[in-house]
FIKEKOL-938898 format. One record per residue (C-alpha): residue number from 1; residue in one letter; x negated, y negated, z. Coordinates in steps of 0.1 Angstrom, whole numbers, plus 5000, padded with zeros to 4 digits. Each point is the difference from the previous one (the first is absolute). Example, Ala and Ser with C-alpha at 12.3 -4.5 7.8 and 13.67 -1.06 7.14 Angstrom:
{rec 1; "A"; {4877; 5045; 5078}},
{rec 2; "S"; {4986; 4966; 4993}},
***
This chain:
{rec 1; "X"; {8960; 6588; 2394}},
{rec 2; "X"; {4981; 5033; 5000}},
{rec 3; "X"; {5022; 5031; 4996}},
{rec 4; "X"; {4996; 5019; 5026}},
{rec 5; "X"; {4974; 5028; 4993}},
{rec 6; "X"; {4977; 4971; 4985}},
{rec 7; "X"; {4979; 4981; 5024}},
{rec 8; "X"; {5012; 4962; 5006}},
{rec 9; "X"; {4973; 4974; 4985}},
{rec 10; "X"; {4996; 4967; 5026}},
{rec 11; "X"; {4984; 4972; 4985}},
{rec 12; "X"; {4979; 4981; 5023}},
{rec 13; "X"; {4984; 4965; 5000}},
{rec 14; "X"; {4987; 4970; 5022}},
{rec 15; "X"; {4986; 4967; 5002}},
{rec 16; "X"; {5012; 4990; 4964}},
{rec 17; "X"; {4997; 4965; 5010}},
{rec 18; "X"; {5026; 4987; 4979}},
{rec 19; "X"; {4987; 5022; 4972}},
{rec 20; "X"; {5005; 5034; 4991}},
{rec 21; "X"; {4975; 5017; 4971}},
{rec 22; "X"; {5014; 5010; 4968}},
{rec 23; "X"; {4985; 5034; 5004}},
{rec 24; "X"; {5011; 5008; 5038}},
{rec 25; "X"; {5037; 4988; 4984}},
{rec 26; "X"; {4993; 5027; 4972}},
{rec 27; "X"; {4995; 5028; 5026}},
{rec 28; "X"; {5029; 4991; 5024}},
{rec 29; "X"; {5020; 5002; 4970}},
{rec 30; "X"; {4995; 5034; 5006}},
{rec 31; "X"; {5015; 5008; 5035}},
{rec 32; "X"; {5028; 5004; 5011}},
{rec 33; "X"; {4996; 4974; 5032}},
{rec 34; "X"; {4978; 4970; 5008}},
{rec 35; "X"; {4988; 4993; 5033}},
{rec 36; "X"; {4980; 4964; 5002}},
{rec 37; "X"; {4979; 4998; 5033}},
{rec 38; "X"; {5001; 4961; 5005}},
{rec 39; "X"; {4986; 4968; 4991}},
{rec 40; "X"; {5021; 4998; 4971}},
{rec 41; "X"; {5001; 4961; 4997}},
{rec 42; "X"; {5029; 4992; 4981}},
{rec 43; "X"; {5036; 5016; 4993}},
{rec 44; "X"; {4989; 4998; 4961}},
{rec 45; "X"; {4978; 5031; 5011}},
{rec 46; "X"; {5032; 5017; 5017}},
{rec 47; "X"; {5022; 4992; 4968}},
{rec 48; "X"; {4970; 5014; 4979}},
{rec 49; "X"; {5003; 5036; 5020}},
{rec 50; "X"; {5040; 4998; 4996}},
{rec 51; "X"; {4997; 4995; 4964}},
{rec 52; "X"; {4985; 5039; 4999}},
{rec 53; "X"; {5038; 5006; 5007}},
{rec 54; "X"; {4983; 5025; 5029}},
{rec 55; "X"; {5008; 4996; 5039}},
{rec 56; "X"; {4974; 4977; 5013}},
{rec 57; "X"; {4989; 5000; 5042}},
{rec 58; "X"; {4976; 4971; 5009}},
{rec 59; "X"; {4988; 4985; 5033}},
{rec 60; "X"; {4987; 4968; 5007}},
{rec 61; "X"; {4962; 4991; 5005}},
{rec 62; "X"; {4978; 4976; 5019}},
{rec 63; "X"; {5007; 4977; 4971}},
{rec 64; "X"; {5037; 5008; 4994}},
{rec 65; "X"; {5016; 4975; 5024}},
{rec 66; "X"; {5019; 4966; 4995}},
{rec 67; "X"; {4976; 4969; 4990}},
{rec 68; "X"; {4980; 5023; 4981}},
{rec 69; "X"; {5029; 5011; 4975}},
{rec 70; "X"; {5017; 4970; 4982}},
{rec 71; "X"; {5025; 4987; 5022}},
{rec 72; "X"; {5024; 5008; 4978}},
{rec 73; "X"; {4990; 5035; 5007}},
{rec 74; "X"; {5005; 4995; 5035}},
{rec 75; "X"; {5028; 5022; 5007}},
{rec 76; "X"; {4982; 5029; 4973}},
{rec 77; "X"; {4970; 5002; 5023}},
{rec 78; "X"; {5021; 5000; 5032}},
{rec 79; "X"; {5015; 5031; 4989}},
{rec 80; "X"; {4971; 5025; 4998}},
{rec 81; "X"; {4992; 5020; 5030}},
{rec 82; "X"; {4971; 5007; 5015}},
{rec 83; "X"; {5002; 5039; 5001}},
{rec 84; "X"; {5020; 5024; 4979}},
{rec 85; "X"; {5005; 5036; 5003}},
{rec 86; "X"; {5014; 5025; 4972}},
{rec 87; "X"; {5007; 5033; 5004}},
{rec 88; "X"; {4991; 5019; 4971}},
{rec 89; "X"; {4999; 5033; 4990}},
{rec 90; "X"; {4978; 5020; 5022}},
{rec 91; "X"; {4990; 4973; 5025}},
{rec 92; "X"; {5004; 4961; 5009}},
{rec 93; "X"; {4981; 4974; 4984}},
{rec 94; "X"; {4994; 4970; 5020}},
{rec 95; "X"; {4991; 4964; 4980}},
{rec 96; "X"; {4982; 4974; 5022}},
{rec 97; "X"; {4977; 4972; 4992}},
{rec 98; "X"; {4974; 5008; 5019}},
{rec 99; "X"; {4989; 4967; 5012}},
{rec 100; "X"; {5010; 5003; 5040}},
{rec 101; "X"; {4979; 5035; 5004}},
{rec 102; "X"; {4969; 4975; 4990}},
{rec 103; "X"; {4994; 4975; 4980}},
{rec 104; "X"; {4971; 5007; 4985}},
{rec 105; "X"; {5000; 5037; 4999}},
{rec 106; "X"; {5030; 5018; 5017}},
{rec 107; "X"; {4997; 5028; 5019}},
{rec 108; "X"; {5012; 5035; 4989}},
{rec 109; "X"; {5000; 5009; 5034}},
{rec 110; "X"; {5026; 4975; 5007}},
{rec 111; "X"; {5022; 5004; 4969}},
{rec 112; "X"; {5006; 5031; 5009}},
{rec 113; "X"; {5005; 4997; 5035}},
{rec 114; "X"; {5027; 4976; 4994}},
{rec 115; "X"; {5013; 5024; 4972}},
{rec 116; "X"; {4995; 5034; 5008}},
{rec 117; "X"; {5027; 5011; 4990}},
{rec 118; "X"; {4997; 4992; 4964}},
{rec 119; "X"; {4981; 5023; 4973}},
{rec 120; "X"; {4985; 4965; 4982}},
{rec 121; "X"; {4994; 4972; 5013}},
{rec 122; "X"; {4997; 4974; 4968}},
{rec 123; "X"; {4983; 4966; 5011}},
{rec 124; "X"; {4979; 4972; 4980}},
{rec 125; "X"; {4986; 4967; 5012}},
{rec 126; "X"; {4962; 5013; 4992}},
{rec 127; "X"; {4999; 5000; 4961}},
{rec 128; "X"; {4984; 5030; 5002}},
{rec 129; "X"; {5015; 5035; 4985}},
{rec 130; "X"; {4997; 5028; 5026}},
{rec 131; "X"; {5016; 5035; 5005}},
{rec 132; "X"; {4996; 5010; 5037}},
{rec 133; "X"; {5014; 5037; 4998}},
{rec 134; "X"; {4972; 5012; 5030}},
{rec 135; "X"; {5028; 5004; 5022}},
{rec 136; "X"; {5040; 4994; 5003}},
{rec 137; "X"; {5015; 4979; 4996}},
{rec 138; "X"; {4983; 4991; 4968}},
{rec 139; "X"; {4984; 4964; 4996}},
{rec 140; "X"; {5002; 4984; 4964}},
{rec 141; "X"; {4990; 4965; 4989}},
{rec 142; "X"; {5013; 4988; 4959}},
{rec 143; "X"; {4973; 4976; 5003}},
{rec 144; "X"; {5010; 4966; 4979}},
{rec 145; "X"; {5023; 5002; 4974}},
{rec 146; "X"; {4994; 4964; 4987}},
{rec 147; "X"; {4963; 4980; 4990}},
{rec 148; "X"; {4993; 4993; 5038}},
{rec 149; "X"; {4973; 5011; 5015}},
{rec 150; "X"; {5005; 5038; 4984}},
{rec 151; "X"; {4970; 5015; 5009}},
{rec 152; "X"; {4989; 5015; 4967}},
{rec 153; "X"; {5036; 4992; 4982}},
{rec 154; "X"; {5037; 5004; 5000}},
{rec 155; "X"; {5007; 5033; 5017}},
{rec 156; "X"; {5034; 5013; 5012}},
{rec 157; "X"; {5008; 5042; 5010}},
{rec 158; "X"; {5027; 5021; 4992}},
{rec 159; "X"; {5012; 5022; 5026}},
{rec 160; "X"; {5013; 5035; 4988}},
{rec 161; "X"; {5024; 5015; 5028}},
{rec 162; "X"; {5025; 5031; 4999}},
{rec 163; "X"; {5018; 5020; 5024}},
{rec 164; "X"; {4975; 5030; 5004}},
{rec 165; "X"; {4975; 4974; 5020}},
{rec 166; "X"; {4976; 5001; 4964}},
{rec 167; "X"; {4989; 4963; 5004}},
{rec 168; "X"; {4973; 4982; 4979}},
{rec 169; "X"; {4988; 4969; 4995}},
{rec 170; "X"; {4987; 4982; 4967}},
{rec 171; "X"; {4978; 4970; 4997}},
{rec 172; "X"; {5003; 4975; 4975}},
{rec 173; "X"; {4973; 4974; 4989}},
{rec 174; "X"; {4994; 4981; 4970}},
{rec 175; "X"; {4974; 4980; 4990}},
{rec 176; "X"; {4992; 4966; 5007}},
{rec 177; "X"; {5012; 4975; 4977}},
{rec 178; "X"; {5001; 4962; 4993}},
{rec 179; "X"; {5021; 4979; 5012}},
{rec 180; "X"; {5018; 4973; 4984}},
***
């Protein structure tokens, strides 16, 4: 972990799929935690975060629920929660997936309605990479982490957070490449 006086690096990403990008896997090798915002599809993606050796917090998606997982996964997939909530230094972060506030588009209003109380909400389910910072608590979307549906390419975000409330957000996207 950070010490102290050094700002705490999150890793966040979502809709992998069942595959996480090489190059979002190089970046969260750099945090400190990794925060995965739901439709993982399989436990090899949750073994793939542990093998970082750093705390990993993940919630299920719209696609994270038994039948879809191998049933031998069953009990894995059971185990993921809808919601999390971290406190952190300077503020909570709250990890959803985003899915129930509307499927197609989910409302900010209504994310943070339902956690006002947080300083970030984290959510996925769209694909698409956003940083909602126009009011608090702050809305941020990792976009897909995997080769679905990524909306320009892999992307992921590292959140920068510290005691004296100096937050930022990075964004992370790499190119489009082939696939196998």
């Amino acid at each position: 972990m950070a010490s102290p006086s050094s700002p705490q690096r999150i890793g966040i990403l979502s809709d992998t799929h069942g595959v996480i990008d090489p190059r979002v896997m190089d970046t969260l090798a750099e945090c400190d935690l990794l925060i995965h915002a739901g439709d993982i599809c399989g436990a090899h993606i949750l073994q793939q975060l542990h093998q970082t050796g750093k705390p990993v917090v993940a919630v299920a998606g719209n696609n994270d629920i038994p039948g879809l997982w191998p049933e031998e996964q069953t009990e894995t997939v059971k185990q993921l929660s809808r919601t999390e909530q971290l406190e952190l230094p300077g503020g909570m972060l709250v990890v959803e997936h985003g899915h129930l506030h509307g499927m197609q588009k989910p409302c900010h209003d209504s994310l943070r309605n339902t956690h006002g109380d947080a300083r970030v909400i984290v959510y996925g389910h769209t694909h698409t990479m956003l940083v909602d910072d126009s009011n608090t608590p702050w809305i941020i979307n990792p976009g897909a982490a995997g080769h679905t549906r990524t909306r320009g390419g892999p992307s992921c975000l590292v959140l920068s957070v510290s005691e004296d409330q100096n937050w930022s957000v990075e964004c992370f996207r790499f190119e489009l490449t082939e696939v196998a």
